[in-house]
C-alpha positions, 0 to 999 in steps of 0.5 A: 275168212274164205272157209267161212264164205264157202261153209256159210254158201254151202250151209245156204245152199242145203237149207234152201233145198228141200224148199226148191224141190217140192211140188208138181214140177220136182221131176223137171226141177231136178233135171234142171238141177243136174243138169245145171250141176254138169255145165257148170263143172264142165265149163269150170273144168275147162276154164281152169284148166286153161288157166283163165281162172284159180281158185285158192281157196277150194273144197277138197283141193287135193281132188278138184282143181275147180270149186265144187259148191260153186259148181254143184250146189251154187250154181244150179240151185241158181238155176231152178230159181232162174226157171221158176221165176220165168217159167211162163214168160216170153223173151223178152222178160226171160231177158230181163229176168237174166240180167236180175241174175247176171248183173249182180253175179258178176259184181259179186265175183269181181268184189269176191276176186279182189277182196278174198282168195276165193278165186282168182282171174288171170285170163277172166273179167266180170264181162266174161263171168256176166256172158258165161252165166247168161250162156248157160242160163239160157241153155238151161232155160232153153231145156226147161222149155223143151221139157215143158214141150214134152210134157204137153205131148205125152199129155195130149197121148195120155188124153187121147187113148 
């Protein structure tokens, strides 16, 4: 059953690509990507391997000890949604918006942990899934708004030369 949860996730994961990267703002939502990609497997890379979480069940477990489609698929695809639904939003609603993705991710991670061998939490709790997606939810909003930033100064250079 688990393999079938993780080619269903990955099968969704690619389907909704090509719709998540098309328009004007393809650039930043690739960097977002990306970077999401990166946070992920570094905070994953440490969380397993201080033995706070397990994943069983997992793509290529001979090579990664963490799973891959969470990490560079799932997540981050997560997060190029996150930042398009609170592109032009202030904090408040960036807030409101957060818990629209974290609550449900850490009731999802908690049914997944006690129903399948996805993953299994030694040293973890949804509380803990529930601040580290809001962490890096943040940063990676935090990035899309500096990106916003930059992109209105070169185009203030490009007006006036």
């Amino acid at each position: 059953m688990e393999k079938k949860l993780l080619n269903l996730l990955t099968a969704l994961c690619i389907v909704s690509l090509p719709f998540l990267f098309k328009g004007s703002k393809m650039r930043e939502n690739l960097v977002i990507f990306f970077s999401k990609g990166v946070i992920a497997t570094l905070l994953d890379a440490y969380v397993v391997g201080t033995k706070k979480v397990e994943y069983p069940v997992r793509p290529f477990p001979k090579i990664f000890k963490t799973n891959i489609i969470y990490d560079i698929l799932f997540f981050p695809i997560l997060s190029v949604i996150w930042v398009k639904l609170s592109y032009h939003d202030n904090l408040s609603k960036i807030l409101l918006k957060s818990l629209i993705f974290s609550v449900p991710m850490s009731i999802a991670q908690w049914y997944f942990e006690k129903n399948t061998r996805l993953f299994k939490w030694k040293k973890w709790t949804p509380f803990h899934t529930f601040g580290s997606v809001n962490f890096t939810l943040f940063i990676i909003r935090g990035l899309a708004g500096l990106l916003k930033k930059l992109d209105k100064v070169k185009n203030a250079g490009y007006k006036a030369t």
